[in-house]
N, C-alpha and C positions, 0 to 999 in steps of 0.2 A: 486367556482373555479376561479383562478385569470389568466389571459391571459397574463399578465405582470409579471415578475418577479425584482423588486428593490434590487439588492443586494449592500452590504457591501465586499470591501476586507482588509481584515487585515492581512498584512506581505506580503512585495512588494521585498523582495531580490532577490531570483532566483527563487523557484517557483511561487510567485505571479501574476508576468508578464503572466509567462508561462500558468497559466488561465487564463487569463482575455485576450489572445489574441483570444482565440476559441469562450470564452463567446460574443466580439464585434463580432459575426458573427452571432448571433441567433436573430431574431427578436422581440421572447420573453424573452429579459432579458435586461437592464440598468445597468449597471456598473456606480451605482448612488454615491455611497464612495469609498474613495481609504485611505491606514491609513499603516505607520511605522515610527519607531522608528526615523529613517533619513528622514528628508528632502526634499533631493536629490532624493530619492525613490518615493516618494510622487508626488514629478512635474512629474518624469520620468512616472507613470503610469497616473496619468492624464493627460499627453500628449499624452499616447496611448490611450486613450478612446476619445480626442477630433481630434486627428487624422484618425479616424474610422468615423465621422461624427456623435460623440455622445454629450449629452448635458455633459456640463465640470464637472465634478464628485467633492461630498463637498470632503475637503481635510484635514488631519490631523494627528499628532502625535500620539493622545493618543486614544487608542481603546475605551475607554469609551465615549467619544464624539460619533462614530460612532453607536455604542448600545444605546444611547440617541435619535436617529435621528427618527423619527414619521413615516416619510412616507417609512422608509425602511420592506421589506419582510424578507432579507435574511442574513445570512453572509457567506464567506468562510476566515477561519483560516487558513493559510499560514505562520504563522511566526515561528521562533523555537521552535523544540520539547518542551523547558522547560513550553512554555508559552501557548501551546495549551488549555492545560485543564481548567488551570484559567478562558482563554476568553468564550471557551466553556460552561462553568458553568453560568457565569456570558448571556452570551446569550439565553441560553434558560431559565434563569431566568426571562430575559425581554421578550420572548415570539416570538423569533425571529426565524424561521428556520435556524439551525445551522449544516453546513456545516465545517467539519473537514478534514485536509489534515494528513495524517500520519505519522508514528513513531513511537517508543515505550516509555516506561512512567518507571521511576525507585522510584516509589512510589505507590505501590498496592490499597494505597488507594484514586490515580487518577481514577483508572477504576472502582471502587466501588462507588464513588462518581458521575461520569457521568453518571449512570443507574441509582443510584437514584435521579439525581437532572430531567433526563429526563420521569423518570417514575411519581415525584411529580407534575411537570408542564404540562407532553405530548408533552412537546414542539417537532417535528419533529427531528430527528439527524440523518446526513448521514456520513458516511465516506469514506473521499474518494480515495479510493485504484484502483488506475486506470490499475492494472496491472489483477483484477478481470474480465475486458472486453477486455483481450491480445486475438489475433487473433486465439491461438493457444492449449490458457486458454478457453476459450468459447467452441471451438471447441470437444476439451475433456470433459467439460460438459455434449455437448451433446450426445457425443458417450459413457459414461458413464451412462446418464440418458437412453439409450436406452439398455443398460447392454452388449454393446460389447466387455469391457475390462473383463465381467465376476464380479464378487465379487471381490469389492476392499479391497489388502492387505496392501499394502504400498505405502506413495508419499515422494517425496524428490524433494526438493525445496531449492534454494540457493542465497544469495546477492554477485556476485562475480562483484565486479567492482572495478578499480584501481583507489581508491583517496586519493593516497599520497601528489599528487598537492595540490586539492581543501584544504585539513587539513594542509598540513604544511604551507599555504597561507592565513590559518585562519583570523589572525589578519591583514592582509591586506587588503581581503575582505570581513571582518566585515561576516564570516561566524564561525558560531556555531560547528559545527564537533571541531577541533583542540580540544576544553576545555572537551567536553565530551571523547577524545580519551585518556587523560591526565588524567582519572582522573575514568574510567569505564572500564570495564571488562567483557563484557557479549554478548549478540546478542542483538545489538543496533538497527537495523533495520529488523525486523521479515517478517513484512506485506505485503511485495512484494512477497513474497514466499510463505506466509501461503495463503493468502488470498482466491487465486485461490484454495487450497487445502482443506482449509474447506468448501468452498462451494460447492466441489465434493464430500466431504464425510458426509455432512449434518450436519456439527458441528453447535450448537444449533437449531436445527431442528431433535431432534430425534437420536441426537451425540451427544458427548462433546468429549475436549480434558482433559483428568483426572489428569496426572504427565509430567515432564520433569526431563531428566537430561542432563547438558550442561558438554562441556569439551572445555579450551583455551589452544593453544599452545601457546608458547613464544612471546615477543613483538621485533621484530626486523625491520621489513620494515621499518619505516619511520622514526629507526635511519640511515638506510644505506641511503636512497631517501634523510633524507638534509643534512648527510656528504660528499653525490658527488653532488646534487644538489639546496644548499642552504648552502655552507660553513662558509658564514660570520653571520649570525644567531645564534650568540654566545647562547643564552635563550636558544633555540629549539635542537640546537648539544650539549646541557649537559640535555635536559629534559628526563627523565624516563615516557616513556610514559608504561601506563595499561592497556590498548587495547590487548588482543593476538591476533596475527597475522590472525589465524583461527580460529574461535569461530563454534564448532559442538554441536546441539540439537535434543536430539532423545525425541519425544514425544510419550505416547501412547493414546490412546483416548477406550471412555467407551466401543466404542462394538467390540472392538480387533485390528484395525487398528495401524499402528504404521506411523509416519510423520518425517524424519529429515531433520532438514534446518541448511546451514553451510552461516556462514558470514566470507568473504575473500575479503578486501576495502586495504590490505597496502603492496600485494603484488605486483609484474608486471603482468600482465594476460591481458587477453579478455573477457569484460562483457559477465554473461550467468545467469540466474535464474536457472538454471537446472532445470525444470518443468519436472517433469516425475512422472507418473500414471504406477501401479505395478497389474495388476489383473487377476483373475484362468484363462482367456481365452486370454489377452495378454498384451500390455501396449505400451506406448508412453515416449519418452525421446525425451527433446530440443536438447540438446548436439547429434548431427547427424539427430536430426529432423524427424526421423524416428517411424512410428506406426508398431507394432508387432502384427497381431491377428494371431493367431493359426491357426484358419480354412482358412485363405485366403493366406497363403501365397504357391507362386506359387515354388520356391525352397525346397526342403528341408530343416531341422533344419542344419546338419550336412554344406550343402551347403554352406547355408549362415552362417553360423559358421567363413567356409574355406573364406569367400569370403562377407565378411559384409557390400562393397559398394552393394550391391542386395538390399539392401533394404535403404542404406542411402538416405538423404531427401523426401522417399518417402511420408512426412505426406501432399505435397500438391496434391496430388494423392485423399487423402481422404478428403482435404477440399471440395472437389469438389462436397461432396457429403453430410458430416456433418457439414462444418463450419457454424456457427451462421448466419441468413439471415442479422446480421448488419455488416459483412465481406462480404458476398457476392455482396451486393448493398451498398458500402460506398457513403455517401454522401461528396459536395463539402468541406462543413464546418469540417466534419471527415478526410479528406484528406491533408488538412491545417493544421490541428492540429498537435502540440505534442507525441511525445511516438508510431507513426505509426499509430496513431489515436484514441489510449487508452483515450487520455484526455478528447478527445471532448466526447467521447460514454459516461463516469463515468461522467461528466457535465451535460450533456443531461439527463442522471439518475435522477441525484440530482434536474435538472431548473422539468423537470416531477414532481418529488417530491415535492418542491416547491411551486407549481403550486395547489396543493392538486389533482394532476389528479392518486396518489398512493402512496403505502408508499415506505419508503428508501428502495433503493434493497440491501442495506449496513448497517447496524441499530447499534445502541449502545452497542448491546450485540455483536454484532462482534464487533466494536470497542477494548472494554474490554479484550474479551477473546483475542485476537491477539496483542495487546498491554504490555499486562501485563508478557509474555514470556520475555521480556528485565530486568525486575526487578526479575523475579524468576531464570531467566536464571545466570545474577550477583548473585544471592544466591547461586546457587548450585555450579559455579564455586567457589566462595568465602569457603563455607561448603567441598570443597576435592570434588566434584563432586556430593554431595548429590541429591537424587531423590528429585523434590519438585510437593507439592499438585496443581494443579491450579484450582482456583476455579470455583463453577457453578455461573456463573452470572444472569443469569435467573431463579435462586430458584426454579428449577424443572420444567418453563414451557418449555423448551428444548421437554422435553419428547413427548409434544399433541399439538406443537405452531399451531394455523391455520390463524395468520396475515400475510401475506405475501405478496409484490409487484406484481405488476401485470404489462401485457402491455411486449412491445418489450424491454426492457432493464430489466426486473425482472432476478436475478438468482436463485429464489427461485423452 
């Protein structure tokens, strides 16, 4: 078991930083590579890592040099969605604990290829879905694993965030959205949403998700966002973008469950995942932040019907009593971090992991299966709405899996 952890980063844009600033806080880990396409990206992170009082990290363009490097342990992939899977591939070929950041894949046979190319080597694979350890996410787990929401029927999970900026800005800051908006049609970022929800309904553990059918409304935001604000853009104020507005996916999974996640990035709004758990004795929705059990609620149904602030934001009421013990005692380094703290806790997973001190609490077959919803999703929008199959990635050990992470960060 290794006390130190040498990792590689590869794709220094805007998520890359965004790790490697939590990871300078752990004492088990070196931020021994830093690696992108620019340059400029390159100095910028190995200045944060020599500014933290680390030794100066090798430096380079091309990710292959980095996957070359001997005394390295680890990687985390951070660059665009197009390029993850290549690197990926090509990393656990060389035998490297591979650390993947998220998205979804519009080539089926990206997620097919990552199970077997991890299953042929063994090489470790985590992925990292940092919204799997949200405060709120965890929380429902638990009160889920202890059966207070009852048999679960339904979750709905959503990507509602306004990035009309960031995409019509694309080409300015050398960011990736704009070309896949231009040019796709489907739920392009699934994993934020699902993630948390297959892990409360035990999708490959004894679940699978079996079909999808997606549906997109019209593409209109982000001709209106740069006709008032981006007028001289002559390119982008005549481009037809393919993106619908609102991209809605209703999944059903093997033992009856049903899951829909809507993607809404080009509207005006207020970020929300819409995490909500649906089950016989009660359930939980972000949007009012409010837990519903049957037996405890102190109003009536009718009551609070009449009268719904009675129960609005009461879910930190019930933190108090289910939240995950790594919300209750956050640590410094979690506190610093990213995403309210999501980053440092899914890092901490992975350096654990890493470490060989357990396996991924995040593994390839999630990967896969959460992944692969962007390319089936584009199908059936594309086919009039057609239902499509998605497949088992784990060739039946779903059914009897008994690998599982262990330790304070497992969500297994």
């Amino acid at each position: 078991m290794k006390t130190m952890v040498k990792l590689g980063v590869i794709g220094l844009g805007s998520r890359g930083p965004q790790l490697i600033k939590p990871l300078l806080k752990m004492e088990d880990v070196q931020v021994a590579a830093v690696c992108d396409l620019y340059g400029d990206r390159v100095q910028h992170a190995a200045e944060m890592v020599r500014e933290a009082g680390g030794e100066a990290p090798f430096q380079t363009t091309d990710y292959k040099e980095v996957l070359a490097l001997d005394a390295l342990d680890a990687v985390i992939i951070a660059t665009s969605w197009e390029h993850h899977v290549e690197i990926a591939l090509a990393a656990m070929q060389r035998g490297l604990f591979t650390a993947m950041e998220v998205g979804g894949t519009y080539r089926l046979e990206d997620c097919f290829q990552l199970v077997q190319v991890q299953e042929e080597t063994g090489t470790p694979f985590f992925f990292l879905e940092n919204c799997c350890y949200g405060q709120r996410e965890l929380m429902c787990l638990n009160m889920a694993r202890q059966g207070l929401f009852g048999e679960i029927v339904h979750c709905d999970g959503a990507y509602r965030h306004d990035l009309r900026n960031e995409i019509s800005y694309g080409r300015e800051n050398r960011h990736y959205r704009l070309d896949h908006y231009k040019s796709h049609n489907c739920e392009n970022y699934p994993t934020h949403d699902l993630g948390p929800i297959a892990k409360i309904l035990g999708i490959n553990r004894g679940n699978r998700m079996v079909r999808l059918v997606s549906v997109a409304s019209k593409s209109c935001g982000l001709h209106e966002y740069i006709k008032t604000q981006k007028p001289e853009d002559e390119t982008l104020l005549h481009t037809q973008f393919q993106q619908g507005d609102i991209v809605t996916t209703v999944i059903t999974c093997e033992n009856g469950e049903t899951i829909t996640l809507t993607l809404d990035t080009t509207l005006p709004r207020i970020y929300s995942r819409n995490f909500t758990v649906h089950g016989t004795k009660g359930m939980y929705q972000e949007d009012g932040d409010y837990v519903f059990l049957e037996k405890e609620m102190e109003a009536s149904l009718a009551e609070i019907e009449e009268s719904p602030h009675l129960i609005w934001r009461n879910a930190e009421r019930y933190a108090e009593r289910y939240d995950n013990g790594l919300w209750k005692h956050p640590s410094k380094g979690m506190r610093e971090s990213g995403h309210g703290g999501m980053d440092y806790l899914v890092l901490r997973a992975m350096v654990n992991a890493a470490k060989g001190e357990t396996l991924p609490a995040i593994d390839v077959y999630d990967a896969a299966s959460w992944m692969c919803i962007t390319v089936l999703s584009e199908k059936s929008i594309q086919g009039g709405n057609m239902p499509m199959e998605i497949p088992d990635f784990t060739n039946g050990k779903y059914k009897n899996r008994t690998d599982k992470a262990t330790g304070k960060y497992a969500l297994d």
